[in-house]
Structure formats: structure tokens, C-alpha cells
C-alpha positions as CSV (number, residue, x, y, z in Angstrom):
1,X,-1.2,-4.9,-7.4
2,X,-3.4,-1.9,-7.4
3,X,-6.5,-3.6,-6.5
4,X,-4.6,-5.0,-3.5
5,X,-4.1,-1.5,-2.3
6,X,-7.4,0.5,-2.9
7,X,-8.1,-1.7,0.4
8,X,-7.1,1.0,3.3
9,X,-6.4,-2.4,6.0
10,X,-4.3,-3.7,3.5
11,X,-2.8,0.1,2.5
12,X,-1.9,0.3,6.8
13,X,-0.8,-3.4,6.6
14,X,1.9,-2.5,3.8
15,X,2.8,0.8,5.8
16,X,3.6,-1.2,9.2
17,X,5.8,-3.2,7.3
18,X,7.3,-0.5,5.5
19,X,8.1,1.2,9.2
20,X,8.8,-2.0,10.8
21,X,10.6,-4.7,8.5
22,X,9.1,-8.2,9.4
23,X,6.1,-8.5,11.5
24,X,4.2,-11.9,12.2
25,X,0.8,-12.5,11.2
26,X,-0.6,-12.2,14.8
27,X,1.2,-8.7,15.6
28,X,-0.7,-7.6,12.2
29,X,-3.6,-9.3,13.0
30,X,-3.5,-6.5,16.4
31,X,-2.3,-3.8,14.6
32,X,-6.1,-4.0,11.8
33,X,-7.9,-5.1,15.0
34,X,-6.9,-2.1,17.0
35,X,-7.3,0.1,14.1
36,X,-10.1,-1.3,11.9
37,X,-11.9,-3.5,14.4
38,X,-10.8,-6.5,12.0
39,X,-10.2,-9.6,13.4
40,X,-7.5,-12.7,12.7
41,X,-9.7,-14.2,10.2
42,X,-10.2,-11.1,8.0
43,X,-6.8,-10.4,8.5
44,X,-5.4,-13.2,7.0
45,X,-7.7,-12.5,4.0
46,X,-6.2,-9.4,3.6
47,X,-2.3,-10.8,3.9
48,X,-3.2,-13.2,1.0
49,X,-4.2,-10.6,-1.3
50,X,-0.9,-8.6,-0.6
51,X,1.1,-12.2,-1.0
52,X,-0.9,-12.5,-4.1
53,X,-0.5,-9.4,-5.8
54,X,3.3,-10.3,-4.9
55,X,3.7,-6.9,-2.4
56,X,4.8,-8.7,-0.1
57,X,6.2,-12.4,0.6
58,X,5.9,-14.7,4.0
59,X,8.1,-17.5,5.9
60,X,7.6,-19.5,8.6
61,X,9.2,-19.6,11.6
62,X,8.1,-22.2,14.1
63,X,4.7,-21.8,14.8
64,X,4.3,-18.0,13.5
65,X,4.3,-16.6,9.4
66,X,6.3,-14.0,9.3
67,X,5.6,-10.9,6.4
68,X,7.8,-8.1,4.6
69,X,7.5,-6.2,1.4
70,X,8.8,-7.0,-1.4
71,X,11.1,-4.3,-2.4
72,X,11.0,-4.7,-6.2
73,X,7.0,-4.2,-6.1
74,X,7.1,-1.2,-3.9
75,X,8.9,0.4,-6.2
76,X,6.9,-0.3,-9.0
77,X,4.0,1.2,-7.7
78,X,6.2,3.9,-6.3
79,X,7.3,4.7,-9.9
80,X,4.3,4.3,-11.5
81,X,2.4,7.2,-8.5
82,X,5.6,9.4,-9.4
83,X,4.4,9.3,-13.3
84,X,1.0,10.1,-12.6
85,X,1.6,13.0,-10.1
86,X,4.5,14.4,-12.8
87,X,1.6,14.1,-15.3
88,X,-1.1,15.5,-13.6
89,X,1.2,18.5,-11.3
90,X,2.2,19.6,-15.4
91,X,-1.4,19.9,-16.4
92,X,-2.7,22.0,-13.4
93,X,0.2,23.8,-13.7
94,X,-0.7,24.7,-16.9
95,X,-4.4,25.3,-16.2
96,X,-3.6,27.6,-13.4
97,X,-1.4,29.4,-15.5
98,X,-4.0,29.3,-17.9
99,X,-6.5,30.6,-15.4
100,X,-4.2,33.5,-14.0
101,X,-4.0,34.8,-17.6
102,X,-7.9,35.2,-17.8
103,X,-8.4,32.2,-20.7
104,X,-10.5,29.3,-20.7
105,X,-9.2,25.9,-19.9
């Protein structure tokens, strides 16, 4: 799951869905070619490693595959970035408090 999004396409990709809900393929395909200069093909590369790092899930409808999170694994990563800032925001805390007092870290 985290390998899926050191990728910044795929990081934007799983913010447009966050904004937006559903989008099809092709709109995302638009959305990493406008801002990535990435076409259809790469695109679809980087759907499938979000579909298999289970972040988010597709149907199809018609002619079109259709993408949105998957809520259960956005909050997993969610939780798991809130226990890593916690952790580090106590340990600078302490080493600035550390610092003000004129010790060594």
C-alpha cells in the first residue's frame, strides 16, 4: 500500500478520487496527462497498482471502468501517518525543549 503511494501520479490519482467520488479511467487518464504529461497507457499502469495495493476498487459500466477508494484502506494509511507524526511531533518536542534548555540532544 505504501509503495503504491511513494508514486506522486498515483498520490494525485487517489486525491481526485478523494475530492470527486467515482471518476472513469479516461477522465483520470486527463487529469495525469494534464498534470504529469502521462498518457492513457501509463495511466492504466498506475490504476492497477492502486487496484492492487487494494486503495481503491473499479466497475464497469458500459464501455467505461469506473474508480473510487476504498474507504477501509484510506484509513489505514491515515492511521498509520497519525502514529508516525504523534511519534515523531513527541520527539522534537522534546529535543526543542531539550535545545531551549542549553543540553545536548
Amino acid at each position: 500500500m505504501f509503495q503504491a503511494v511513494a508514486d506522486p501520479v498515483r498520490r494525485r490519482l487517489v486525491e481526485a478520487l478523494a475530492e470527486g467520488g467515482e471518476h472513469s479511467a479516461g477522465e483520470l487518464a486527463e487529469l495525469t496527462r494534464a498534470e504529469f504529461g502521462v498518457g492513457q497507457p501509463g495511466t492504466s499502469k498506475h490504476l492497477r497498482a492502486l487496484r492492487d495495493s487494494a486503495l481503491v476498487v473499479s466497475r464497469v459500466d458500459g464501455a467505461r471502468r469506473i474508480y473510487r477508494l476504498q474507504p477501509r484502506r484510506v484509513a489505514e494509511l491515515a492511521e498509520w501517518a497519525q502514529r508516525q507524526t504523534r511519534f515523531w511531533a513527541d520527539r522534537l518536542d522534546a529535543l526543542e525543549h531539550e535545545l531551549e534548555r542549553g543540553g545536548s540532544p
